[in-house]
C-alpha positions, 0 to 999 in steps of 0.5 A, a space after each residue: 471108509 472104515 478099514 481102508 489102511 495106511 499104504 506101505 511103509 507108513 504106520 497104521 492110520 494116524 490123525 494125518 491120515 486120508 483118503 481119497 476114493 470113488 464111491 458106487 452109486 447106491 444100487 451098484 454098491 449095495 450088489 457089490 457089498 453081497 457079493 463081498 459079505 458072501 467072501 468074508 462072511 456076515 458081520 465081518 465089517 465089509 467096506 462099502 465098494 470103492 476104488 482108493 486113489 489115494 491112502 495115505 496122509 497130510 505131509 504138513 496139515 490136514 487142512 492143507 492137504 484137503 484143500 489141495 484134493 477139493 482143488 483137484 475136484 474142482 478142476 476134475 471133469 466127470 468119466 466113466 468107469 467100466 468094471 469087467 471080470 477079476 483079476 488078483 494080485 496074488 501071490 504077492 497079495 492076498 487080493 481078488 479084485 474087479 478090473 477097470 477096463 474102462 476109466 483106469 487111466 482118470 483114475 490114475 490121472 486123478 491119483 497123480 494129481 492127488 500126489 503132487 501136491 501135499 499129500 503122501 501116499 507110500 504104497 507097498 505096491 505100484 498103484 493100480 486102479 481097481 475094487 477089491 472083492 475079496 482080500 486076505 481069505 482063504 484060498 478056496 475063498 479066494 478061488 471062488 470070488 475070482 471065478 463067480 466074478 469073473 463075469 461081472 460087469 457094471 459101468 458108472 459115472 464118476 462124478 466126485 470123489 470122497 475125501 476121508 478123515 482118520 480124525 476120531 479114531 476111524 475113518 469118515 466122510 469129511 466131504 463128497 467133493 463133486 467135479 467142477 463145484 466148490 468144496 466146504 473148506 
């Protein structure tokens, strides 16, 4: 998850530091990941599509907050999401993103049960489920990505999440939690 950031008022991504998002499926991602490289241009460290449910950090351990997120995976059934056309959050926040016409709701089920628990999450922004394509562009940029997208259309199967460290100085997979299964501790 490399250049997901801490939300809102926390400081910059810390060792307590995680995340919790849906992945795309390998085809999905990798059109998904054109399409973003085509906004922010070659090189410029495009994240791999996914949709965050949480960023954020442990409120006590690290350990304890990842235990309760493979809890909320093990007892998590698997959806689907739809993605369909683009919406943005400007001009509040430079964002173009893919909207979930099908599967925001799970998604902030998900988000809720990640919260109660010990992890925090302090958005700058009430948390809205979606996949950002283009952010912080310029506006012409950011005019095109909404227009080219507007279109788009893809569905997937959510049937895990992935749970992300800031351990080494950068985030990583820890570990895919799938739905129903027992995560490593």
């Amino acid at each position: 998850m490399p250049g997901i950031g801490q939300s809102g008022a926390s400081e910059a991504p810390h060792p307590n530091s995680l995340g919790v998002v849906i992945s795309m499926p390998p085809a999905l991602d990798a059109e998904l990941g054109a399409w973003r490289e085509s906004y922010a241009g070659p090189g410029n460290g495009v994240v791999p599509a996914h949709i965050t449910l949480v960023s954020g950090r442990a409120r006590r351990s690290w350990a304890e907050a990842a235990e309760h997120v493979r809890k909320i995976a093990r007892t998590a059934t698997p959806f689907t999401v739809r993605l369909l056309g683009t919406g943005t959050f400007a001009p509040v926040s430079p964002v173009v993103y893919l909207n979930l016409e099908r599967g925001a709701g799970r998604c902030i089920e998900l988000h809720e049960q990640l919260l109660a628990g010990p992890v925090e999450h302090l958005p700058q922004f009430e948390f809205r489920p979606h996949l950002t394509v283009a952010h912080d562009l310029d506006p012409d940029t950011m005019a095109r990505a909404a227009a080219e997208m507007a279109g788009f259309e893809a569905q997937l199967e959510v049937t895990s999440i992935g749970l992300y460290d800031y351990a080494g100085g950068g985030w990583a997979l820890h570990e895919e939690l799938t739905f129903g299964e027992d995560g490593e501790p």
